[in-house]
N, C-alpha and C positions, 0 to 999 in steps of 0.2 A: 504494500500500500504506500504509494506518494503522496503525503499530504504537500500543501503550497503553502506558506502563509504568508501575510502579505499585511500590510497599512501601516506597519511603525515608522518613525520618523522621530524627528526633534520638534519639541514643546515647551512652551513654556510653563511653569507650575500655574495648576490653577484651570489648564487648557483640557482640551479632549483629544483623543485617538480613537476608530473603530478597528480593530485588528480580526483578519478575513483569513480563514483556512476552508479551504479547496483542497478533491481528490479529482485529477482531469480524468481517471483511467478505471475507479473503483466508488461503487455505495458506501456512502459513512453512516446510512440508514440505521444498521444493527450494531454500530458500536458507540459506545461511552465514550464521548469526546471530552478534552479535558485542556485545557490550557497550563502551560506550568511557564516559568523565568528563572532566570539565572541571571545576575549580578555579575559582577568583575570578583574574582577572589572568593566567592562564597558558591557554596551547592545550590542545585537548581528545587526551586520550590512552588512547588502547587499552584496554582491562581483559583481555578474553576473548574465544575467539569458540568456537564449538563448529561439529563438519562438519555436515549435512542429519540424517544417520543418530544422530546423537552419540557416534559410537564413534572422535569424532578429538576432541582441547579443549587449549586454548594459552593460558598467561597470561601474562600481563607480570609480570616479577619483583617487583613492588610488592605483589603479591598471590598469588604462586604461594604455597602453602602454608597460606594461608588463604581463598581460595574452591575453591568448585566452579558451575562452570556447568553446567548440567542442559537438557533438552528434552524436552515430552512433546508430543510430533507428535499425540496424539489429542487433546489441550486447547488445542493448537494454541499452546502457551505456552515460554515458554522463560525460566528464573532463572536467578539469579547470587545464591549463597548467600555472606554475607560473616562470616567469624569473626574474632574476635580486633582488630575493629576499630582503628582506631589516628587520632587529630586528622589527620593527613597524607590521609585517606583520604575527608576532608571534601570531596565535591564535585557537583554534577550528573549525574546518570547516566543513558546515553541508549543506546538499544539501535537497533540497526543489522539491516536483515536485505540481503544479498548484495551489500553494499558500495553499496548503492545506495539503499535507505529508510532513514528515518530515523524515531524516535520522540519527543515532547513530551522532554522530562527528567524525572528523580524525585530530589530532594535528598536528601542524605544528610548528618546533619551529625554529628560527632562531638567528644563533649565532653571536655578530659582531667580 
């Protein structure tokens, strides 16, 4: 499975990102997608994951209250919408589909 992801960029604290994973070649229909980052110098950690259906989604309290993860099973795509960014938030973001693929990373940097 190739996931794509794609939207990171540089921002300023305070700003928004939507971050987009794509599979051009495979259904991410039946799997638990999951979003995770990595930082410079620290292990990579969890962000989100959303159920198959999207009607289950879980974040890490670093983020609860300022994203939302979404799926649209017929674009075959799945985001992780980010508000209210914050410099801590600055890291590599890589989307996971059923704990088991992996995708490229999308930077995300945040300026204060």
């Amino acid at each position: 499975v190739q996931l794509q992801a794609s939207g990171g960029g540089l921002v300023q604290a305070g700003g928004s990102l939507t971050l987009s994973c794509a599979a051009p070649r495979v259904s991410l229909e039946n799997y638990v997608m999951s979003w995770f980052r990595q930082a410079p110098g620290k292990g990579r950690e969890g962000v989100s994951c959303i159920s198959t259906s999207g009607g289950s989604t879980n974040y890490a309290n670093s983020v609860k209250g300022r994203s939302t993860i979404s799926r649209d099973n017929a674009k075959n795509t799945v985001y992780l919408q980010m508000n209210s960014l914050k410099p801590e938030d600055t890291a590599a973001y890589f989307c996971n589909a059923g704990n088991r693929f992996w995708g490229q990373g999308t930077q995300v940097t945040v300026s204060s």
